[in-house]
C-alpha angles and dihedrals in degrees: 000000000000117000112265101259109215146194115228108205098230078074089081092044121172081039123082132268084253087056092056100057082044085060111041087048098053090039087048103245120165095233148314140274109209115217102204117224155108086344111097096218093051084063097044121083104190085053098044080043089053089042084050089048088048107043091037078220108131126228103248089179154340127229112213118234097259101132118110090253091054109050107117098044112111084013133285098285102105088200088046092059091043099059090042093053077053097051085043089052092041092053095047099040102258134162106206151028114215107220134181121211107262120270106257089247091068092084108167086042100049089047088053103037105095097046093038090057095046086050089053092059092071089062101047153042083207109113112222103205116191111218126222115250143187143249119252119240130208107184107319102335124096113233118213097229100164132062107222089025149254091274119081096181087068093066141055095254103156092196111045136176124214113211117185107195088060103054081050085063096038091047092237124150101247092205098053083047090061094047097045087050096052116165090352087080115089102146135059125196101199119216148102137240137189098227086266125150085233113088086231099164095205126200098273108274099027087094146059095256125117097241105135087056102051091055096052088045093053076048093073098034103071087240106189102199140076135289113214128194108220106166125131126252093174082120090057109109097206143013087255099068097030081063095052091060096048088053085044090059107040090062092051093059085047100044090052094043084062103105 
């Protein structure tokens, strides 16, 4: 049985998370995967419950609100997002909580990430899976932003997700990724990227990334979690052609899972 292949609703940025189940279902995704964020909806149960209820198109996962614009929504506790993006997955029938690696700054929560999450897997079904990141740059110096850090291969995450836009940004190679990670991979963030500084999360096969190839390789594999398209469309100048590349892109995760 081929991976779910779903749509994250930062995909139809600057539309709202309502938009983005309109769209999967119309598109044919399997699902979505809700970045929570600035959008109210993204942060209300009960209304992402009643969009599930509209659209028959299930929740695969929720990503926590751990980027730097986010950082307020759902309050300024990082474990108490992150059990409420449980108790939000748990309620809507999703597998996974997208989590990043803490900011550096964050110095009681990074000291306390890894063993925090391990305690977390005894409550739960819920999968936590870390995603890779990517070192900052100013000028020509790479900046260590995360603690642990960027890299998830370098610690004993049992629930990780590959994003490829980011190791596009990192230079790593996204296959290798795939393979280091093994069965500890369980979530795939699906994009591209041109090597630049920039975290451009390009339509798969615009870029340089391997992408083609990883899915073709989870395809082998027997992989067991979701694919999720997280690209951005903000350059889109309607809904018409923001809808062309998320076609676009959804053929290009089915025509690679194939195998």
């Amino acid at each position: 049985m081929s991976p779910l292949i779903g749509l994250s609703t930062s995909s139809v940025y600057p539309e709202t998370t309502a938009a983005a189940f309109e769209i999967a279902s119309s598109l044919g995704y399997d699902g979505v995967e809700v970045m929570v964020g600035t959008d109210s909806i993204s942060q209300d149960v009960d209304a992402l419950a009643a969009l599930v209820d509209h659209y028959q198109l299930p929740v695969l996962s929720i990503h926590a609100p751990c980027l730097l614009v986010t950082q307020r929504v759902w309050g300024t506790d990082s474990w108490a997002k992150l059990r409420r993006a449980q108790a939000v997955a748990e309620l809507l029938g999703a597998s996974t909580v997208v989590v990043h690696p803490p900011f550096r700054w964050q110095r009681e929560y990074a000291r306390t990430f890894v063993g925090g999450l391990e305690a977390m897997r005894s409550e739960t079904a819920v999968q936590f899976a870390v995603e890779n990141m990517f070192p900052w740059r100013a000028v020509s110096q790479r900046l260590p932003a995360y603690s642990p850090g960027w890299d998830i291969r370098d610690e004993d995450y049992p629930h990780t997700t590959l994003d490829l836009s980011h190791t596009s940004v990192s230079g790593s190679d996204a296959l290798q990724f795939a393979r280091d990670l093994g069965d500890r991979l369980s979530h795939l963030h699906l994009a591209d990227g041109s090597g630049s500084a920039r975290d451009e999360h390009l339509i798969p096969g615009r870029g340089s990334q391997p992408a083609g190839a990883v899915l073709s390789f989870l395809a082998t594999t027997g992989f067991a979690g979701s694919v999720i398209v997280e690209v951005s469309t903000r350059g889109a100048g309607s809904r018409e052609i923001r809808e062309s590349d998320l076609r676009e892109a959804l053929a290009f995760a089915r025509l690679h899972l194939r195998n």
